[in-house]
C-alpha positions as CSV (number, residue, x, y, z in Angstrom):
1,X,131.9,80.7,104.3
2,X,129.4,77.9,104.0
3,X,129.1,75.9,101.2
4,X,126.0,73.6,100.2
5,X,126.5,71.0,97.8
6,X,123.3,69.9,96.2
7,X,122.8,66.2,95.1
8,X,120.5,64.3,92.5
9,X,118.2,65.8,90.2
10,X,116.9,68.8,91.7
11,X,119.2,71.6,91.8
12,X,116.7,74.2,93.2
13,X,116.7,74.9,96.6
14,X,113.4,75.0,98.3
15,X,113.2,78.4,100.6
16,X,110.6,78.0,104.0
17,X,108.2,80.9,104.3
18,X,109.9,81.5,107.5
19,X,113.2,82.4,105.9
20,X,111.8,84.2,102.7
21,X,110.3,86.7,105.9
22,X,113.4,86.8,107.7
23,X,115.7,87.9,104.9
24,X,113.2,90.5,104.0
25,X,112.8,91.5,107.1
26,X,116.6,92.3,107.2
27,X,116.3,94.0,103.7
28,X,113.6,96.4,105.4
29,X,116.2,97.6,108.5
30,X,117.4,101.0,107.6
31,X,120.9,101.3,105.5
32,X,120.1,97.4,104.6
33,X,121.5,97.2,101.1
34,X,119.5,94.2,99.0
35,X,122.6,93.2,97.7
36,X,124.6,92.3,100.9
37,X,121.8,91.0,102.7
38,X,121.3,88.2,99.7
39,X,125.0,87.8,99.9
40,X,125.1,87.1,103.3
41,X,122.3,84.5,102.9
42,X,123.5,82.8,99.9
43,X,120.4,83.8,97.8
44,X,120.6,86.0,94.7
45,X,119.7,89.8,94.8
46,X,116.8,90.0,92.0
47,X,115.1,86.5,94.4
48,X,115.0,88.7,97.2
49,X,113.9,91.8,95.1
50,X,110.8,89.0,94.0
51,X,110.3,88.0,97.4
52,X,110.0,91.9,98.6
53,X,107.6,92.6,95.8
54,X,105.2,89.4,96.9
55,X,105.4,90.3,100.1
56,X,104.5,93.7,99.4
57,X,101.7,93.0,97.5
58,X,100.3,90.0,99.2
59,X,99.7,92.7,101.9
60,X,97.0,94.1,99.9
61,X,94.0,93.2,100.2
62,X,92.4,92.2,96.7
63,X,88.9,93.8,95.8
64,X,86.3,92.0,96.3
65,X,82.5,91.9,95.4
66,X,79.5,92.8,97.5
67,X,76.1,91.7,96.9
68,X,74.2,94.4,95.4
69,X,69.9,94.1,95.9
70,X,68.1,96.0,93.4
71,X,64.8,97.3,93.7
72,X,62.5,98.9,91.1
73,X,60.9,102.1,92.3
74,X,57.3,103.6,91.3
75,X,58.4,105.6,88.7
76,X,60.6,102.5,87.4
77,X,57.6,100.2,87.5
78,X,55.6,101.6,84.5
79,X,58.1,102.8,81.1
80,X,57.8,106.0,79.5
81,X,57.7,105.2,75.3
82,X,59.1,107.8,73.4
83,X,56.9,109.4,70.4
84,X,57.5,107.2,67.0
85,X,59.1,110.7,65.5
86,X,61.7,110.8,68.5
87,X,65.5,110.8,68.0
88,X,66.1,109.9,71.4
89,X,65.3,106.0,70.4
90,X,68.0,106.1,67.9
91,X,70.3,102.7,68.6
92,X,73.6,104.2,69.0
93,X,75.3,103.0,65.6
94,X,72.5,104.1,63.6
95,X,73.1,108.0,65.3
96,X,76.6,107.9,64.6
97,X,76.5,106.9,60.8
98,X,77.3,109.7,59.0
């Protein structure tokens, strides 16, 4: 058993990408229990539950946008008016007042 004793201030210790991969990596093998894997590496069980779920969603890849052009057609070019008697140019509030 290997014991590491932390001096000064800081009592956190500071995880390299590098391992954070490895031990998940050994969490994915099949019959890998989470558990004995972060037991084996000194690290807490629910860390390397966070570190799966990061590295399961930094996988993704996030939406993005796409530029969008839009063009007016012929028909768009000149608008219709409604009739001053038609419902149709109701606002939306004013149609659902009761």
């Amino acid at each position: 058993m290997r014991v590491e004793v932390l001096g000064g201030l800081e009592r956190r210790r500071r995880w390299s990408q590098d391992d954070k991969a490895r031990i998940v990596e050994e969490t994915l093998a099949p019959g890998a229990k989470v558990t004995a894997v972060a037991r084996r590496n000194g690290v807490a069980a629910s860390l390397v539950f966070t570190w799966r779920r990061q590295a399961r969603t930094s996988e993704q890849v996030a939406p993005s946008f796409a530029p969008v052009q839009i063009a007016a057609t012929e028909a768009e070019e000149t608008p219709k008016l409604l009739p001053a008697g038609d419902s149709r140019g109701r606002s939306v509030v004013a149609s659902r007042i009761g």
